[in-house]
OpenMM code with the backbone's topology and positions (N, CA, C; nanometers):
from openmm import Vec3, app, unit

residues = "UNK UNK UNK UNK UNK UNK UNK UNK UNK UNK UNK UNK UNK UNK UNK UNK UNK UNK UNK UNK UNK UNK UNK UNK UNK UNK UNK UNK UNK UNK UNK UNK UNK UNK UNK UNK UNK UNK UNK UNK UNK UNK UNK UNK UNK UNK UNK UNK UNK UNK UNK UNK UNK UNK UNK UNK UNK UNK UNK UNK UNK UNK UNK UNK UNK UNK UNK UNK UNK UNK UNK UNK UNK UNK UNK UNK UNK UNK UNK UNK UNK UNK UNK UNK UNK UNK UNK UNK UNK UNK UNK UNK UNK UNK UNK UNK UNK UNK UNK UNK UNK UNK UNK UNK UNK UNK UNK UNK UNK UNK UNK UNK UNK UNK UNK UNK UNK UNK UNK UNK UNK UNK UNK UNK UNK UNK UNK UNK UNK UNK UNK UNK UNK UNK UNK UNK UNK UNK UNK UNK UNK UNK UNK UNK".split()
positions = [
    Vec3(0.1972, -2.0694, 1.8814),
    Vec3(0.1790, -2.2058, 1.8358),
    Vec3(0.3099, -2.2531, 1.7755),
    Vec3(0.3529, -2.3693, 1.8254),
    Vec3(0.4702, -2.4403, 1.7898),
    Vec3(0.4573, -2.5738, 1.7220),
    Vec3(0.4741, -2.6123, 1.6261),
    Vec3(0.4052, -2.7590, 1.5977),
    Vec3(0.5629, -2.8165, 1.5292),
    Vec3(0.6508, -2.7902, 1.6424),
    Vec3(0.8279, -2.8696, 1.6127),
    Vec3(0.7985, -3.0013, 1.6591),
    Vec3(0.6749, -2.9945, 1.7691),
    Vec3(0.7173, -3.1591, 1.8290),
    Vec3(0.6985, -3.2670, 1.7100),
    Vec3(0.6012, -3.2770, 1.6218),
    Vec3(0.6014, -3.3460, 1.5629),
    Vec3(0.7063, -3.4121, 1.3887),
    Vec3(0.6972, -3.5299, 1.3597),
    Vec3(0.8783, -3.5414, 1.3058),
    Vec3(0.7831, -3.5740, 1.1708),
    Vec3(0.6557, -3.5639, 1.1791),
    Vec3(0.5992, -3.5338, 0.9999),
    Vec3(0.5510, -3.4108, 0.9701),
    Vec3(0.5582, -3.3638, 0.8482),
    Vec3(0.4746, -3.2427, 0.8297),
    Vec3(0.3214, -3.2946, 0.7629),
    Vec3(0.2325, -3.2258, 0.8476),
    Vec3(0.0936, -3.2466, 0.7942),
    Vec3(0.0121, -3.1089, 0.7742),
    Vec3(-0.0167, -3.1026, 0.6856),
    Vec3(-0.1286, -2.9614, 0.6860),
    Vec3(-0.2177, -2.9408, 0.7934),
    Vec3(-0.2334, -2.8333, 0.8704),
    Vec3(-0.3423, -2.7826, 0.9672),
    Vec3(-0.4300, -2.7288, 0.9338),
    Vec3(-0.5850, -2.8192, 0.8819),
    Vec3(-0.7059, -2.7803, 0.8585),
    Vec3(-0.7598, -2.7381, 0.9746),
    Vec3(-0.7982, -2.5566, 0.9253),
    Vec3(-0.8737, -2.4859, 1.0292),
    Vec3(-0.9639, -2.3882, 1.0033),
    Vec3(-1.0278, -2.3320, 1.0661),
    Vec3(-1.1505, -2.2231, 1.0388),
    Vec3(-1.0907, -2.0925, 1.0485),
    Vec3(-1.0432, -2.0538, 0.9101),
    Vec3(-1.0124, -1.9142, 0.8713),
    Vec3(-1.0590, -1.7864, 0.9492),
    Vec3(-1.1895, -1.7861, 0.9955),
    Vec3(-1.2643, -1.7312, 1.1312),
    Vec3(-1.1952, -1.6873, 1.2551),
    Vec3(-1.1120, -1.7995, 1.2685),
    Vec3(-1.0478, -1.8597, 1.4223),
    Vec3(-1.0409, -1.7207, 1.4898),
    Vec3(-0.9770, -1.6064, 1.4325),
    Vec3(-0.9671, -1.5023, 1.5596),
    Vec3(-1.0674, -1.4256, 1.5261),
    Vec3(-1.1803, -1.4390, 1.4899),
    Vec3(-1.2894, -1.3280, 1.4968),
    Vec3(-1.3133, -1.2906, 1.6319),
    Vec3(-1.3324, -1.3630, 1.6915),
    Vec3(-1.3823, -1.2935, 1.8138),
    Vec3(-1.2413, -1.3406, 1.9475),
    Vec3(-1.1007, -1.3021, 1.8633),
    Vec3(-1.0184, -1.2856, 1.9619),
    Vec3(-0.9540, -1.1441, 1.9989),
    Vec3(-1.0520, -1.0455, 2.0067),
    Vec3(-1.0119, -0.8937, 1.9796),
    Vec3(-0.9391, -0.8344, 2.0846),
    Vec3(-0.9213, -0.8938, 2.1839),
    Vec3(-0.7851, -0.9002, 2.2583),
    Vec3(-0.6177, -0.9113, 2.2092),
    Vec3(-0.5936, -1.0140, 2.1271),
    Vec3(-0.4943, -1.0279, 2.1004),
    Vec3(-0.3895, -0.9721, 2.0590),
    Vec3(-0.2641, -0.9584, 2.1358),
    Vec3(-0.1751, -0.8702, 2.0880),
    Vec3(-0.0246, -0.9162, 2.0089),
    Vec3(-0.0481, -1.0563, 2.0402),
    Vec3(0.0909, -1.1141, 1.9979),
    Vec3(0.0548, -1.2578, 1.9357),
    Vec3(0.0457, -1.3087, 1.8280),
    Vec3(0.0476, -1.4060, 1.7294),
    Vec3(0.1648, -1.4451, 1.6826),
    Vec3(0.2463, -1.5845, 1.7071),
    Vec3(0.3537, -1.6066, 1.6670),
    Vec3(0.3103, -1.7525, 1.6288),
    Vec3(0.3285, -1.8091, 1.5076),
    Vec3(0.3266, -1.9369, 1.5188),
    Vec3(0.4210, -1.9812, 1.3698),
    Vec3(0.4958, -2.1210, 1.4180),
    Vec3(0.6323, -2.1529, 1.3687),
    Vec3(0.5774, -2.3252, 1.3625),
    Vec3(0.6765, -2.3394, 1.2256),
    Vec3(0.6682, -2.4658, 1.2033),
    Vec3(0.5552, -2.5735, 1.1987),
    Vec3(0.4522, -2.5058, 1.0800),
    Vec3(0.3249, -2.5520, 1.0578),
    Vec3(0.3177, -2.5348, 0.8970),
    Vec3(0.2076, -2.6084, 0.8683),
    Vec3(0.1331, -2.5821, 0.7821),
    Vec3(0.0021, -2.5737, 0.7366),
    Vec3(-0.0418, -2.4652, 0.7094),
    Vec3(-0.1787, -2.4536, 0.7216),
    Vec3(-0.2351, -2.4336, 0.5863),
    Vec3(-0.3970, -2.5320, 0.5561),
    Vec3(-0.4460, -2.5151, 0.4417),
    Vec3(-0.3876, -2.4024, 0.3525),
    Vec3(-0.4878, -2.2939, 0.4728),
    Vec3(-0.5072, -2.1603, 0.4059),
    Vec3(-0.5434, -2.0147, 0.5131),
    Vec3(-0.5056, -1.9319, 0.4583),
    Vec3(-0.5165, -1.7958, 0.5716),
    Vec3(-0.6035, -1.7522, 0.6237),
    Vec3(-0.5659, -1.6754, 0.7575),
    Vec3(-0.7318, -1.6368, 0.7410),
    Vec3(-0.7498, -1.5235, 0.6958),
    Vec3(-0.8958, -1.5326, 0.7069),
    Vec3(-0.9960, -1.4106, 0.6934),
    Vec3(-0.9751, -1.2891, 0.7905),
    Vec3(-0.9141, -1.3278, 0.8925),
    Vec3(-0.9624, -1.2005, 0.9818),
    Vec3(-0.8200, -1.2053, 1.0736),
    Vec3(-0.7835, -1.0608, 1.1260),
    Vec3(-0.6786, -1.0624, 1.2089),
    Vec3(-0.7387, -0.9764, 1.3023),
    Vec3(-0.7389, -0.9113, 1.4462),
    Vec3(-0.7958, -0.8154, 1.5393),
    Vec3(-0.7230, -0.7172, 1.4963),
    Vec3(-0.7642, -0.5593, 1.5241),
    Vec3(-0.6965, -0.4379, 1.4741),
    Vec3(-0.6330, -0.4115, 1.6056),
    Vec3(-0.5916, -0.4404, 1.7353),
    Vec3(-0.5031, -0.4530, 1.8545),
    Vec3(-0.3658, -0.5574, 1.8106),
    Vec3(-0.3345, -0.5965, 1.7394),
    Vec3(-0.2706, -0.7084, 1.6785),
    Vec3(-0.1116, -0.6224, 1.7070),
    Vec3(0.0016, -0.6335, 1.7885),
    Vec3(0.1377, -0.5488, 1.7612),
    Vec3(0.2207, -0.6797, 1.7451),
    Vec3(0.1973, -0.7671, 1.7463),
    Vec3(0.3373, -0.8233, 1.6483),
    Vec3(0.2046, -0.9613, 1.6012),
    Vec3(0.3040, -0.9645, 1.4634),
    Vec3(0.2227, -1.0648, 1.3897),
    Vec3(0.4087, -1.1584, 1.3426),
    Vec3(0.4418, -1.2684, 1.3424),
    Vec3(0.5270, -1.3396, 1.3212),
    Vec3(0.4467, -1.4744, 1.2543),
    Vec3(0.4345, -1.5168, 1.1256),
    Vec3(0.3981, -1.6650, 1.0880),
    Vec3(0.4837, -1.7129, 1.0135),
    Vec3(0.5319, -1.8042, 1.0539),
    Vec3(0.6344, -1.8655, 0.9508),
    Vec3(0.5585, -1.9502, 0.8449),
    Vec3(0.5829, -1.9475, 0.7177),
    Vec3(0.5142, -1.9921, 0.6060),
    Vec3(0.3796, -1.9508, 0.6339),
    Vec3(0.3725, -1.8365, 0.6311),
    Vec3(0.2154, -1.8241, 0.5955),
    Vec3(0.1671, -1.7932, 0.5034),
    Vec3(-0.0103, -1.8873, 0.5170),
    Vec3(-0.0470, -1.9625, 0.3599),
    Vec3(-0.1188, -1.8816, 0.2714),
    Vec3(-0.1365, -1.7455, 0.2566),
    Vec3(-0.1416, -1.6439, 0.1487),
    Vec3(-0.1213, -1.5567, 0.1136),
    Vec3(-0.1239, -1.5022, 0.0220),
    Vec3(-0.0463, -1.4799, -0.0679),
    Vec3(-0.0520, -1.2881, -0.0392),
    Vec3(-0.1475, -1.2543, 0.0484),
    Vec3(-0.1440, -1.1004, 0.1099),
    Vec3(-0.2375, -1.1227, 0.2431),
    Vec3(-0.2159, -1.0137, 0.3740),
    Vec3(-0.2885, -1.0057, 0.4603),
    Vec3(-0.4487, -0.9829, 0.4480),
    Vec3(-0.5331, -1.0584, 0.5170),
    Vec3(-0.6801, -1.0287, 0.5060),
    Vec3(-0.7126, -0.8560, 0.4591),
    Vec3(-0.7563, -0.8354, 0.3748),
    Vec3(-0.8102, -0.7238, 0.2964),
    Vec3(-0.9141, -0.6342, 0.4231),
    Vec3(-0.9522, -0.6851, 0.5015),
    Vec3(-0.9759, -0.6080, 0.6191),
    Vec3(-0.9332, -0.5772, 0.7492),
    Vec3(-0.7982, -0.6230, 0.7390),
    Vec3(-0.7485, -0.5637, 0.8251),
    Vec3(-0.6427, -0.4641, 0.8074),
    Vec3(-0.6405, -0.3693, 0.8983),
    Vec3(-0.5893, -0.2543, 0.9222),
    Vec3(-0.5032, -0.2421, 0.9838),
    Vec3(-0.3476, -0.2499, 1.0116),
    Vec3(-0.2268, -0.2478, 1.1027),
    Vec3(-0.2145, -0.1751, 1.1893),
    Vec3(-0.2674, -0.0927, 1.2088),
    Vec3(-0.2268, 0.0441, 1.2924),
    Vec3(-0.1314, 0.0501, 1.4008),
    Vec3(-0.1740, -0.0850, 1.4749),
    Vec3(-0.0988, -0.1072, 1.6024),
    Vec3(-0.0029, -0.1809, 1.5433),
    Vec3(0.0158, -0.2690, 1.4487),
    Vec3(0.1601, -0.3853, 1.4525),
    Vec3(0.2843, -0.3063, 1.4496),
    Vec3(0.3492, -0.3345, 1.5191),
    Vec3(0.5090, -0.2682, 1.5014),
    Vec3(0.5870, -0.4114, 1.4814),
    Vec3(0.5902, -0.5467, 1.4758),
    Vec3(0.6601, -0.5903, 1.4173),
    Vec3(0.6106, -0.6948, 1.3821),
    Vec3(0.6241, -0.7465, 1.2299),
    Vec3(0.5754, -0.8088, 1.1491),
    Vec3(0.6570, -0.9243, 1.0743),
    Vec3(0.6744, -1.0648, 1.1206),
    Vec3(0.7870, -1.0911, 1.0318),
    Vec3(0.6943, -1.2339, 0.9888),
    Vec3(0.7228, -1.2022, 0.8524),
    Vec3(0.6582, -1.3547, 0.7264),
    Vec3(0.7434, -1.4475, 0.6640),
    Vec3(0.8674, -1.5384, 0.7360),
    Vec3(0.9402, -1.5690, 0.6605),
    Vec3(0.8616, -1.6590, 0.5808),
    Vec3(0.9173, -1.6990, 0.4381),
    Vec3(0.8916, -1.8464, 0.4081),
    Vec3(0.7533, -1.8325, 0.3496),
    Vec3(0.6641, -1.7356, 0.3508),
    Vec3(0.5331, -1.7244, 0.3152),
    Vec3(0.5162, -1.7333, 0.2164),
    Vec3(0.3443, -1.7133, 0.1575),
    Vec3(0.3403, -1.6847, 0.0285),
    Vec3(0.3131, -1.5756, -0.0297),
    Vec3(0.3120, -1.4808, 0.0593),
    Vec3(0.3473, -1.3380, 0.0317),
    Vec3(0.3786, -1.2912, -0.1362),
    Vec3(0.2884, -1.1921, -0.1835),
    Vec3(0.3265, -1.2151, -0.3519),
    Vec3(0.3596, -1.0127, -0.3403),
    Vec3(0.3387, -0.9548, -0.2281),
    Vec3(0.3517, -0.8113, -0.2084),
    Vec3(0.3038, -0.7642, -0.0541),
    Vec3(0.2900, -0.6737, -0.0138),
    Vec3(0.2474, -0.6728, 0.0823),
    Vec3(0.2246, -0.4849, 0.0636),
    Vec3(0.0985, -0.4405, 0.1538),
    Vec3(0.0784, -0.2689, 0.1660),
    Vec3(0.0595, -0.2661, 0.3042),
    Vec3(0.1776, -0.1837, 0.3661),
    Vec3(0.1326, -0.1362, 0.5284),
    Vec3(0.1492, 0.0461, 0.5113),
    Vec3(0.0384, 0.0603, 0.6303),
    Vec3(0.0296, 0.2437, 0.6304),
    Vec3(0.0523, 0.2477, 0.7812),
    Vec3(0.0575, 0.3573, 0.8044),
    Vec3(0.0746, 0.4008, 1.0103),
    Vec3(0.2158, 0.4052, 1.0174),
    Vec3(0.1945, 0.4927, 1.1440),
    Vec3(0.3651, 0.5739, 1.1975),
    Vec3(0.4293, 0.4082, 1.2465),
    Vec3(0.3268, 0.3433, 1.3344),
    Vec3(0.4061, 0.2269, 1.3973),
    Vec3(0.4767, 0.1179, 1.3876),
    Vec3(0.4622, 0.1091, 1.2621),
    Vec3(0.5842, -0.0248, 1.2221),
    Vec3(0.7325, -0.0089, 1.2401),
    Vec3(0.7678, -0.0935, 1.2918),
    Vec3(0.9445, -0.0806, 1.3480),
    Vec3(1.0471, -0.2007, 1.2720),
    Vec3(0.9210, -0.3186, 1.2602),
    Vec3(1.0394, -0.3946, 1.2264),
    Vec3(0.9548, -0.5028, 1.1049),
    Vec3(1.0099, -0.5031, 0.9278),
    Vec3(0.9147, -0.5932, 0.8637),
    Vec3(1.0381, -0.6805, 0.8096),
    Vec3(0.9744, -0.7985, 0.8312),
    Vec3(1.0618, -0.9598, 0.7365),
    Vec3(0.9753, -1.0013, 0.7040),
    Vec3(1.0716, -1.0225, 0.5736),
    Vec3(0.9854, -1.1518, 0.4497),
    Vec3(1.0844, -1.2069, 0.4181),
    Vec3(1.1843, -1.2724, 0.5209),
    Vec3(1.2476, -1.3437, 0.4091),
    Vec3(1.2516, -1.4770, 0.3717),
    Vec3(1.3294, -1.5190, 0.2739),
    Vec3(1.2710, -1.6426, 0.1687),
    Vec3(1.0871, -1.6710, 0.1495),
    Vec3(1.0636, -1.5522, 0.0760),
    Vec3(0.9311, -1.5217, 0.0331),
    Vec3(0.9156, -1.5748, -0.0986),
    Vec3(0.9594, -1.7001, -0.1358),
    Vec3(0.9626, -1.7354, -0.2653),
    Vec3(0.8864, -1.6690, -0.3988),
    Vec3(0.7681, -1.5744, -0.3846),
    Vec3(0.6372, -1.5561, -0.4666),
    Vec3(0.6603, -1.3643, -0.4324),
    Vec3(0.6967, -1.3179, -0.3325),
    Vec3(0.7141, -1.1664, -0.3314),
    Vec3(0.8029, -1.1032, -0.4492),
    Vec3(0.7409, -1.0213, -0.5311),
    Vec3(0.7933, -0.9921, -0.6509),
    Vec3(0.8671, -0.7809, -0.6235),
    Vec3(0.7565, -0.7435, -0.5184),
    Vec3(0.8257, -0.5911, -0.5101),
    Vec3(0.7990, -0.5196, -0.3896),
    Vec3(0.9166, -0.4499, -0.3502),
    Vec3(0.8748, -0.3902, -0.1955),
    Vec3(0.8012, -0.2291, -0.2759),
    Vec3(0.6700, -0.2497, -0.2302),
    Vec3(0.6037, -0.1085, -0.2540),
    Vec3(0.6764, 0.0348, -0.1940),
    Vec3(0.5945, 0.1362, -0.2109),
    Vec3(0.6014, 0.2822, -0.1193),
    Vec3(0.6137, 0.2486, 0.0050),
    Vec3(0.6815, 0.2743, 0.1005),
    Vec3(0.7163, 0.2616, 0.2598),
    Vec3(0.7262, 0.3999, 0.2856),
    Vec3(0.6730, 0.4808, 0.2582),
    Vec3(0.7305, 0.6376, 0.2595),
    Vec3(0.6371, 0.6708, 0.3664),
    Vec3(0.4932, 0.5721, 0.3978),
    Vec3(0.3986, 0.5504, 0.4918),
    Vec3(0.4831, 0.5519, 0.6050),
    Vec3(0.5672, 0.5150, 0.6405),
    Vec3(0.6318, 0.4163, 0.7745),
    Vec3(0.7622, 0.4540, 0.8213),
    Vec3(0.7523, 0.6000, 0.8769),
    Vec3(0.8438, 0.6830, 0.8997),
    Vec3(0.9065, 0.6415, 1.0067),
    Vec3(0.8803, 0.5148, 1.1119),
    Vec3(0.9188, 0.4578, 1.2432),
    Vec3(1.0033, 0.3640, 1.1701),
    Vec3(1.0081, 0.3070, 1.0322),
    Vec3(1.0596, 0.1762, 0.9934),
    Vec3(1.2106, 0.1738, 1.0749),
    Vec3(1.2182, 0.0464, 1.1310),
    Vec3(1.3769, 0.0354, 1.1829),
    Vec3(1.4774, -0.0781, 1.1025),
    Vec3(1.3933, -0.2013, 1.0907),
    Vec3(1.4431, -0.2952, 0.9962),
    Vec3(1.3353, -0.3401, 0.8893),
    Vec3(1.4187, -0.3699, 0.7368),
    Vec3(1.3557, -0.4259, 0.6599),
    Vec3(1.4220, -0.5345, 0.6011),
    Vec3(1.3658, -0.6814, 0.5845),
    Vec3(1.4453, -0.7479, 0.5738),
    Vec3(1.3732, -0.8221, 0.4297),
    Vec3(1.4089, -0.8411, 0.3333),
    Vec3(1.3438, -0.9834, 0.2397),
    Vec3(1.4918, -1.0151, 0.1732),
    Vec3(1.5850, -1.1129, 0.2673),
    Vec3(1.6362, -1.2382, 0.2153),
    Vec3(1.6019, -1.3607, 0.1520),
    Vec3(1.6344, -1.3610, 0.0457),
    Vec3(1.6440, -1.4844, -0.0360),
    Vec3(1.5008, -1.4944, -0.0774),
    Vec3(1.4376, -1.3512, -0.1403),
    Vec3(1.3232, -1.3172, -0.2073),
    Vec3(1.3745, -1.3692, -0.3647),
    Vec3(1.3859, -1.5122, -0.4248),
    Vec3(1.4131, -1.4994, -0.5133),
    Vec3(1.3448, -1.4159, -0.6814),
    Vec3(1.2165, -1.4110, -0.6346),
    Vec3(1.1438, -1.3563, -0.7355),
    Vec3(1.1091, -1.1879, -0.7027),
    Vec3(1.1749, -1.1514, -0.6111),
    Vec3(1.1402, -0.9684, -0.6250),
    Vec3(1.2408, -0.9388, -0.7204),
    Vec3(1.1325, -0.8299, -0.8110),
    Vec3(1.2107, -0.7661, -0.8874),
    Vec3(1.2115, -0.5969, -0.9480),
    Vec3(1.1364, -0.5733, -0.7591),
    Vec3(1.1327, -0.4035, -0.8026),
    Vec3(1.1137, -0.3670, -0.6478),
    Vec3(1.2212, -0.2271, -0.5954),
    Vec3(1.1707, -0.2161, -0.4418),
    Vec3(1.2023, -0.0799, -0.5061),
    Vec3(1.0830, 0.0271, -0.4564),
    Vec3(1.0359, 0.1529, -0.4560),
    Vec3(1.1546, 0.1788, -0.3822),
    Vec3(1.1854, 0.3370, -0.4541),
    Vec3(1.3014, 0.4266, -0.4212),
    Vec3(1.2350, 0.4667, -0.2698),
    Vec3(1.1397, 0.4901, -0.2289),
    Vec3(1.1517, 0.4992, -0.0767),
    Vec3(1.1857, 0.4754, 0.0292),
    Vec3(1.2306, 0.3547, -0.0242),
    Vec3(1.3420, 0.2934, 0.1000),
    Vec3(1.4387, 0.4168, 0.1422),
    Vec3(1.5085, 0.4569, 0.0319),
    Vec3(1.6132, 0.5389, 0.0496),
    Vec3(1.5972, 0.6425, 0.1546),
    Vec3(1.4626, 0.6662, 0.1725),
    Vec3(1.4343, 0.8464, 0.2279),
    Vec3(1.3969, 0.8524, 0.3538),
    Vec3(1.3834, 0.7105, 0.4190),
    Vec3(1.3286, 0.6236, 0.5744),
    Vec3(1.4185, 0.6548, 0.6753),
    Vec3(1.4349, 0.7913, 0.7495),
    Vec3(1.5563, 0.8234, 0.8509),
    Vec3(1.5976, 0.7264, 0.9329),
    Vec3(1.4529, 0.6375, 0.9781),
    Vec3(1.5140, 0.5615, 1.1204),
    Vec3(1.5367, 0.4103, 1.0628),
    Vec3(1.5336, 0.4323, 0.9340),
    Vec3(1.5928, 0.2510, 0.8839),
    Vec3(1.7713, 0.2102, 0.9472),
    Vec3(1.7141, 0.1445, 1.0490),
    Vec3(1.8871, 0.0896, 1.1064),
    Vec3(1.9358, -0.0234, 1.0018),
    Vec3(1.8190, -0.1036, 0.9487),
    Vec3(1.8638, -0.2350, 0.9285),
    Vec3(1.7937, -0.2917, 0.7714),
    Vec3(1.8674, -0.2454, 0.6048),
    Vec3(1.8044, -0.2949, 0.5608),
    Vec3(1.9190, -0.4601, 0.4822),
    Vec3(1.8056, -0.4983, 0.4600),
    Vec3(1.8665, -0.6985, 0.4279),
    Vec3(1.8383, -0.7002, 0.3329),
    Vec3(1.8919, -0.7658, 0.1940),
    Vec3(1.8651, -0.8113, 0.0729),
    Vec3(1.9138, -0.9399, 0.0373),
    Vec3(1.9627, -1.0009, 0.0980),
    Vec3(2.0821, -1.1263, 0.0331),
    Vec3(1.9786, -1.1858, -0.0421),
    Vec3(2.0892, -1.2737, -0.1351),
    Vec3(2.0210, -1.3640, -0.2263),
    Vec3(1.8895, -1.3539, -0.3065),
    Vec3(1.8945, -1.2079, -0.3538),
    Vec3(1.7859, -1.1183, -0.4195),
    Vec3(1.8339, -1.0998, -0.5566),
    Vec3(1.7404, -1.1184, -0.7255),
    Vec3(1.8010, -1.1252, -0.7990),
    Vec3(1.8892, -0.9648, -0.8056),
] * unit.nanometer
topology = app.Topology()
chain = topology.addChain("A")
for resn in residues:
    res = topology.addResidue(resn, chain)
    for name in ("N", "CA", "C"):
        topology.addAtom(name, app.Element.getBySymbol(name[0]), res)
């Protein structure tokens, strides 16, 4: 979902529901929106999740990542985030205005990039970063 064509920004009232019964889905990307509010539900087949500004503040509490290997939230409202499983390769948050700390990643032995640029309010990332063999790529700019 792309919503560039339009030259106002308007909020996208929608049914938090929306992918319950899209348990197919493997790729969710949507840019340049704004939406009320998040949803409720993501499919557990889900391998890349990309939302730009997305509208809360942690992923639905029932869902389970297993499959996502790349995950990127710029701009969100992201206030932390917890991922577990070998498969994650690639996580962004950046300009997460409200993300305050990168947890334990010690889960996510595949990690390749981690990115939260211009996280102005993080103010604690777990020493595990350090111990992540296959981290090619980590980003901090404009982090206090």
């Amino acid at each position: 979902l792309d919503f560039s064509i339009s030259d106002k920004e308007e909020t996208v009232e929608w049914n938090e529901n929306a992918f319950m019964k899209m348990e197919n889905l493997k790729i969710l990307i949507i840019r340049n929106d704004k939406f009320s509010k998040g949803p409720n539900y993501f499919p557990e087949g889900l391998r890349v999740l990309e939302w730009h500004r997305y509208p809360s503040n942690c992923l639905p509490s029932n869902f389970h990542p297993n499959n996502l290997v790349i995950c990127k939230l710029p701009d969100s409202c992201m206030t932390s985030f917890e991922f577990h499983g070998p498969s994650k390769a690639i996580l962004k948050f950046d300009n997460c205005k409200f993300l305050t700390q990168i947890p334990d990643v010690s889960d996510l032995p595949n990690l390749r990039e981690l990115s939260f640029n211009w996280c102005e309010s993080l103010v604690a990332v777990d020493d595990s970063i350090g111990f992540l063999n296959k981290l090619k790529k980590l980003s901090a700019y404009g982090c206090r």
